[in-house]
N, CA and C atoms as an extended XYZ file, in Angstrom:
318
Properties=species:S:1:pos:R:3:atomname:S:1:resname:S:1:resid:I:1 pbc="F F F"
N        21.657        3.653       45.568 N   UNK     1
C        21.336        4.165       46.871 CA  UNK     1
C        22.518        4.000       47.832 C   UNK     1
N        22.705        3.111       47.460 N   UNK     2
C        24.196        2.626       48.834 CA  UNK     2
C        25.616        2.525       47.946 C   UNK     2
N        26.568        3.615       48.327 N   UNK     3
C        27.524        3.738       47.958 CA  UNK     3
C        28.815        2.361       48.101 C   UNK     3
N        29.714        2.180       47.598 N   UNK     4
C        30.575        1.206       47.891 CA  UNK     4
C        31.650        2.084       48.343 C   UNK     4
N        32.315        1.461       49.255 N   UNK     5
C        33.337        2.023       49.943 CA  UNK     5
C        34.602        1.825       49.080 C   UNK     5
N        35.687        2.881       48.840 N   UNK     6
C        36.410        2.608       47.871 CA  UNK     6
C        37.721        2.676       49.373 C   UNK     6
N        38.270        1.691       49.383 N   UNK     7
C        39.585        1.064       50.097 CA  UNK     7
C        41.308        1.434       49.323 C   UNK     7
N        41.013        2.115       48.409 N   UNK     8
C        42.642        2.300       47.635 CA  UNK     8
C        43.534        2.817       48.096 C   UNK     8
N        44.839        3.092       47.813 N   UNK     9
C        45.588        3.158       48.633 CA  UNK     9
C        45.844        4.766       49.299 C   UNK     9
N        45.372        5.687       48.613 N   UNK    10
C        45.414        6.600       49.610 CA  UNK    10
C        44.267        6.599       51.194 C   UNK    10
N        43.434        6.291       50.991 N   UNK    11
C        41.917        6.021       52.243 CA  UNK    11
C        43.114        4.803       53.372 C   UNK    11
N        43.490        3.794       52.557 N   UNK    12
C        44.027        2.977       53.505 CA  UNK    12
C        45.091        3.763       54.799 C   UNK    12
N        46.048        4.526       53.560 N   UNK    13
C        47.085        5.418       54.196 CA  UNK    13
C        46.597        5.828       54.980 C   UNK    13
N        45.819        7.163       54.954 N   UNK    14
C        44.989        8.106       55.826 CA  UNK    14
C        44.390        6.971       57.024 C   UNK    14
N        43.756        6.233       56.596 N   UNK    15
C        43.536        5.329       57.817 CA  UNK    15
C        43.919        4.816       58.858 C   UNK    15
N        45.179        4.364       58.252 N   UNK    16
C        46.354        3.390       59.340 CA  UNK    16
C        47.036        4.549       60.015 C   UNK    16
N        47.030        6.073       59.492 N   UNK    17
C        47.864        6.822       60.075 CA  UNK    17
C        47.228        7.429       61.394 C   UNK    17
N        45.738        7.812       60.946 N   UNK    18
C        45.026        8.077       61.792 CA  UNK    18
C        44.697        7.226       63.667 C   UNK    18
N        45.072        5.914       63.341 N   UNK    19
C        45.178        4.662       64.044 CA  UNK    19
C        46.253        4.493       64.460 C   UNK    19
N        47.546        5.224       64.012 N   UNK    20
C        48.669        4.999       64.987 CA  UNK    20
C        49.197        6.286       65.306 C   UNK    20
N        47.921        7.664       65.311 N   UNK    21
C        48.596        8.779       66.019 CA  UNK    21
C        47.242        8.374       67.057 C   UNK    21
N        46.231        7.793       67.035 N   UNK    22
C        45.464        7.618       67.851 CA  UNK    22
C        45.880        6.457       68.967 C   UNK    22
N        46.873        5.565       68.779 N   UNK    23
C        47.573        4.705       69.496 CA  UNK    23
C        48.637        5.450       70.599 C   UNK    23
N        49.171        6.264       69.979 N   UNK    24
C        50.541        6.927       70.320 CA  UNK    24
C        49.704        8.033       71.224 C   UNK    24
N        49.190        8.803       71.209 N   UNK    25
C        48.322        9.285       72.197 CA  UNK    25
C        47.790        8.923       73.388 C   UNK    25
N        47.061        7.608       72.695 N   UNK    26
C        46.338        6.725       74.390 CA  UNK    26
C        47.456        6.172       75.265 C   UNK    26
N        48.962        6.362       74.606 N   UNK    27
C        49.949        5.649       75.349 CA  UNK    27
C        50.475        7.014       76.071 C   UNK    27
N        50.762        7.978       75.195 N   UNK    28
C        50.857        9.382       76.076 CA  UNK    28
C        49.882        9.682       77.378 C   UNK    28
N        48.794        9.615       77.356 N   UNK    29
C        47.946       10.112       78.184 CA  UNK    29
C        48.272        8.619       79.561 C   UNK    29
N        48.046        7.831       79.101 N   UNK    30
C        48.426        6.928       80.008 CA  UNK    30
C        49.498        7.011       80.914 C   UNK    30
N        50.452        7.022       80.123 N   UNK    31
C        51.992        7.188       80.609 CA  UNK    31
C        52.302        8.879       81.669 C   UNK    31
N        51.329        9.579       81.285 N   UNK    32
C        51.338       10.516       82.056 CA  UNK    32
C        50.626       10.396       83.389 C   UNK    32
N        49.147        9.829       83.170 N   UNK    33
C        48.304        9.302       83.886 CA  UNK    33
C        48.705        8.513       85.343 C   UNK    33
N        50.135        7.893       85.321 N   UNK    34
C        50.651        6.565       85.639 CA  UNK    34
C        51.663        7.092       86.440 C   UNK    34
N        52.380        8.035       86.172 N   UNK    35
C        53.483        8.884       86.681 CA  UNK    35
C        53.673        8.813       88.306 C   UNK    35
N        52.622        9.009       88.764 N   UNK    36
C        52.651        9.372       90.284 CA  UNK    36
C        52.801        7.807       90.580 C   UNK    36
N        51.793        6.665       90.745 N   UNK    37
C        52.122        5.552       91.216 CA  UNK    37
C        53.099        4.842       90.584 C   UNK    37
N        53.906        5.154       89.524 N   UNK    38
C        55.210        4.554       89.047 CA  UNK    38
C        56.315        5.234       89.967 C   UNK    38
N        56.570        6.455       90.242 N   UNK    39
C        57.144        7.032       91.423 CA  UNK    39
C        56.834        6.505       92.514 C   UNK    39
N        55.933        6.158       92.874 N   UNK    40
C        55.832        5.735       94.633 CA  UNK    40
C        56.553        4.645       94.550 C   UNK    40
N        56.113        3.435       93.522 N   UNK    41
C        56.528        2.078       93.583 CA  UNK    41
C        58.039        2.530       93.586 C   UNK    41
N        58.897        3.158       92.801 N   UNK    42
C        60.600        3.015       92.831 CA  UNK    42
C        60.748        3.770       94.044 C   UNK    42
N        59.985        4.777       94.739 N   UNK    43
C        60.204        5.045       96.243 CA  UNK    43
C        60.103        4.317       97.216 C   UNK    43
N        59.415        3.062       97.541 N   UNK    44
C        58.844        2.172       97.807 CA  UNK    44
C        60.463        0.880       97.728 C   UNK    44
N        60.585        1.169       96.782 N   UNK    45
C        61.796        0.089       96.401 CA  UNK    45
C        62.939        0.197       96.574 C   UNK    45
N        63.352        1.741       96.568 N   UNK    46
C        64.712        2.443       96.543 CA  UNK    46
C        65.015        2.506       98.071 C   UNK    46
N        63.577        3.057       98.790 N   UNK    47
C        63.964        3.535      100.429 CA  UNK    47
C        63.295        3.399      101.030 C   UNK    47
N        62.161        2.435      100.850 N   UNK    48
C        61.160        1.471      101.951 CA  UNK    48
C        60.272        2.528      102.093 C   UNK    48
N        59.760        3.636      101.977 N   UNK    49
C        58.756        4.860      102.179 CA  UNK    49
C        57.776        4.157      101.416 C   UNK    49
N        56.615        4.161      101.811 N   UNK    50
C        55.286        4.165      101.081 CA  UNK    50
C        54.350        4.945      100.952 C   UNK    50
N        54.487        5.694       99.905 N   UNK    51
C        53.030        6.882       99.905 CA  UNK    51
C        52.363        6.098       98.578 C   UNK    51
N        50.992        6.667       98.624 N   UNK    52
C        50.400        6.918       97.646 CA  UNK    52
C        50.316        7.801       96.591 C   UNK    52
N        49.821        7.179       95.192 N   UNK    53
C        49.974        8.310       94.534 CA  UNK    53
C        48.910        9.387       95.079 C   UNK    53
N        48.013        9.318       95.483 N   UNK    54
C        46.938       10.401       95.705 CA  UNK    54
C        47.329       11.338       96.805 C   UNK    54
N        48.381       10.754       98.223 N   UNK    55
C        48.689       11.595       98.942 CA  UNK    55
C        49.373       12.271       97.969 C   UNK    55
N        50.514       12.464       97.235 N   UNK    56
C        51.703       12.820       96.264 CA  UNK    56
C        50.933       14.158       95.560 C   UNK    56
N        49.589       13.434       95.117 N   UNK    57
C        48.780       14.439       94.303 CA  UNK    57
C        48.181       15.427       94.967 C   UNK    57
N        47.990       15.170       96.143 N   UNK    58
C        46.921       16.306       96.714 CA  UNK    58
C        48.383       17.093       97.914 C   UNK    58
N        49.269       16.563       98.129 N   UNK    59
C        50.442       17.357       98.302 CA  UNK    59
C        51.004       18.271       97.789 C   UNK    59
N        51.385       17.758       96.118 N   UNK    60
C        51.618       18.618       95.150 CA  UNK    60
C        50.722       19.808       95.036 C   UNK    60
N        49.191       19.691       94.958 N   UNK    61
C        48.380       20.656       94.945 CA  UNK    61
C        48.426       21.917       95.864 C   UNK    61
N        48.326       21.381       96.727 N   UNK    62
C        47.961       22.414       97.965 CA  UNK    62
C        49.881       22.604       98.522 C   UNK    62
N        50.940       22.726       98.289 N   UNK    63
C        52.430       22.897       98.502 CA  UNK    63
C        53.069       23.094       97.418 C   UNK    63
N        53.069       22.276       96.292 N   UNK    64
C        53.869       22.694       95.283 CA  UNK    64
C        54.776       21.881       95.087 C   UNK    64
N        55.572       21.866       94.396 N   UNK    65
C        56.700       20.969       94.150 CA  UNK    65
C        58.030       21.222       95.658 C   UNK    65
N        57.965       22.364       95.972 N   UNK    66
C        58.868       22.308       97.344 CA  UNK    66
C        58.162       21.614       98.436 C   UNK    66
N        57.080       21.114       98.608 N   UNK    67
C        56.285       20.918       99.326 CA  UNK    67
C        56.289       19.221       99.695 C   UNK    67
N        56.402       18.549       98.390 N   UNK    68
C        56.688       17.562       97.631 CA  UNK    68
C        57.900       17.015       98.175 C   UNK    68
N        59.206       18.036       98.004 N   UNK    69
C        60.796       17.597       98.430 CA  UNK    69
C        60.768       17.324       99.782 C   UNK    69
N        59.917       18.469      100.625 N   UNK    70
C        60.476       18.831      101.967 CA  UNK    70
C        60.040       17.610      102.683 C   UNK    70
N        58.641       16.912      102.332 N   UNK    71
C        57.910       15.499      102.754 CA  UNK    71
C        59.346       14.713      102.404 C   UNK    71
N        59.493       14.547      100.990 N   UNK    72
C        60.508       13.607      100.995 CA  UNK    72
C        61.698       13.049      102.069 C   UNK    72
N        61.930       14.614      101.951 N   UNK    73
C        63.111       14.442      103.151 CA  UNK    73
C        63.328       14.575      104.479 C   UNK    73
N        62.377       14.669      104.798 N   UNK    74
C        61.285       14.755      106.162 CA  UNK    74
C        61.685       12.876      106.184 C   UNK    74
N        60.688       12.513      105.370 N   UNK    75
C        60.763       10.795      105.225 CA  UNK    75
C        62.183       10.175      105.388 C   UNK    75
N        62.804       10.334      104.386 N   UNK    76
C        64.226        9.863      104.269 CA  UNK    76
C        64.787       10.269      105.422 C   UNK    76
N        64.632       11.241      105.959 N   UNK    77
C        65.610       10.833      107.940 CA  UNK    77
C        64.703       10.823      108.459 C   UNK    77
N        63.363       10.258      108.554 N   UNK    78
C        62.883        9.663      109.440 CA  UNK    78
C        63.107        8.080      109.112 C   UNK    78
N        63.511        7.538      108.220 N   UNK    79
C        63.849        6.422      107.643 CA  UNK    79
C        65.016        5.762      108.208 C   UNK    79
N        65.994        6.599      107.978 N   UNK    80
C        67.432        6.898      108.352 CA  UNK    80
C        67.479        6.524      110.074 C   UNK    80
N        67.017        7.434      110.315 N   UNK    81
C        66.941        7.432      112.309 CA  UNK    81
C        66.394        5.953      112.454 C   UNK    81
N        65.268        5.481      112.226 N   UNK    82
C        64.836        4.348      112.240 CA  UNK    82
C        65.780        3.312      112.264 C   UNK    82
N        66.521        2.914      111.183 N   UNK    83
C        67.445        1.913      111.135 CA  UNK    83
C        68.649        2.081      111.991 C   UNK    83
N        68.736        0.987      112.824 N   UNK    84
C        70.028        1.068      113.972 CA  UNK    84
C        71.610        0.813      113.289 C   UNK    84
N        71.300        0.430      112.460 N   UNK    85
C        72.783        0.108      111.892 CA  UNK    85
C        73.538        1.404      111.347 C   UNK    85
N        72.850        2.334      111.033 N   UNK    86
C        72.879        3.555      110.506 CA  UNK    86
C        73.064        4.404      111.839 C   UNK    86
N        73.290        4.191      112.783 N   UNK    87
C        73.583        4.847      114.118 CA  UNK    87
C        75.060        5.858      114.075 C   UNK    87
N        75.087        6.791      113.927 N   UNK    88
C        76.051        8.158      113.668 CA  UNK    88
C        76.255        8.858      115.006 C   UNK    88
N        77.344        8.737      115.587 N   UNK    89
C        77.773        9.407      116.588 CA  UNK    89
C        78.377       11.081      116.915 C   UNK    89
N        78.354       11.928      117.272 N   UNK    90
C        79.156       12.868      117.187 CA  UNK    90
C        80.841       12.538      116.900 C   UNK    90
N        81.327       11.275      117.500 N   UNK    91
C        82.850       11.277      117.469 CA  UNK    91
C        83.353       10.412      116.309 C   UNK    91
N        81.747       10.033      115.426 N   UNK    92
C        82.511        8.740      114.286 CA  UNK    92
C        82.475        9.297      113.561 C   UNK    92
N        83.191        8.841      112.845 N   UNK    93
C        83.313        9.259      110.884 CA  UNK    93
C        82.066        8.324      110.144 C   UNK    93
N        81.633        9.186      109.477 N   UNK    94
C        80.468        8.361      108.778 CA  UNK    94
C        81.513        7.761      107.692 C   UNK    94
N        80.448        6.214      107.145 N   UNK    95
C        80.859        5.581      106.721 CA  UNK    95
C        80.458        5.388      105.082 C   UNK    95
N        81.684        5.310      104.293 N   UNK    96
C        81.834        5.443      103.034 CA  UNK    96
C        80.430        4.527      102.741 C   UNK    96
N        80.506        5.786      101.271 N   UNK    97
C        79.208        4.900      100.403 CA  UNK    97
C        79.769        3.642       99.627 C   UNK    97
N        78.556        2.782       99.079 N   UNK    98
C        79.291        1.770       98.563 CA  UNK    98
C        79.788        2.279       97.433 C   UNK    98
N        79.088        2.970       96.818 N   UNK    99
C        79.597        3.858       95.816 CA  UNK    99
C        80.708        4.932       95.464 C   UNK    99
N        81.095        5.310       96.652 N   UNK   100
C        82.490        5.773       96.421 CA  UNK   100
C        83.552        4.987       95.684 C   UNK   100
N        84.244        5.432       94.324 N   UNK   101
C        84.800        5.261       93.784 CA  UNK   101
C        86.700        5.455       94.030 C   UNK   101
N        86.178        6.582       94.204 N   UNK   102
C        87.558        7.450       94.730 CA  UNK   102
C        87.576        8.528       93.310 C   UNK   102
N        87.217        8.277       92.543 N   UNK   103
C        87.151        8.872       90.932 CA  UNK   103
C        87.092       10.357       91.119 C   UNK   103
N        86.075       10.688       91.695 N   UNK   104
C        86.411       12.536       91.987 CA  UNK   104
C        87.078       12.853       93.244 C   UNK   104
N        87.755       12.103       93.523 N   UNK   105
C        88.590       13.110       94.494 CA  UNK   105
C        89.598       13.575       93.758 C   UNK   105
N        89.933       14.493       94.521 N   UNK   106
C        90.920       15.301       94.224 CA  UNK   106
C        92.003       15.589       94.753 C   UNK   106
């Protein structure tokens, strides 16, 4: 009446494979899932802005990905203006990045 389960090595195969495309998936969907509040946090970190992922999401929706930039940079000089040290005159020369190398000039 009751069958025995036969475990040999092809069932095992098929098994374990099944279990690590089913692993590799839940990490895909996740990792996609995650996207927006992994972006805020390095926005958050990079240039003191704090959005949410859900504003981000319902931005994206209803604007689009240009919609998305133009907030950004809307933010980033309103960021900019904010900080006094960053104060830019008509008669000064703005001041080198730290990152200037000199490497591409020309």
């Amino acid at each position: 009446m009751f069958e025995t389960l036969d475990f040999s090595g092809p069932v095992v195969f098929q098994l374990s494979a099944v279990a690590v495309v089913t692993f590799l998936l839940v990490v895909l969907i996740t990792s996609f899932r995650s996207r927006g509040r992994v972006f805020c946090q390095y926005l958050k970190i990079m240039t003191g802005i704090e959005l949410s992922a859900a504003q981000v999401k319902d931005l994206y929706r209803s604007r689009g990905k240009a919609g998305v930039r133009d907030l950004l940079i809307d933010l980033i000089i309103q960021e900019d203006l904010a900080d006094p040290a960053r104060l830019v005159t008509p008669g000064s020369s703005p001041k080198p990045s730290i990152y200037d190398s000199g490497v591409f000039d020309e």
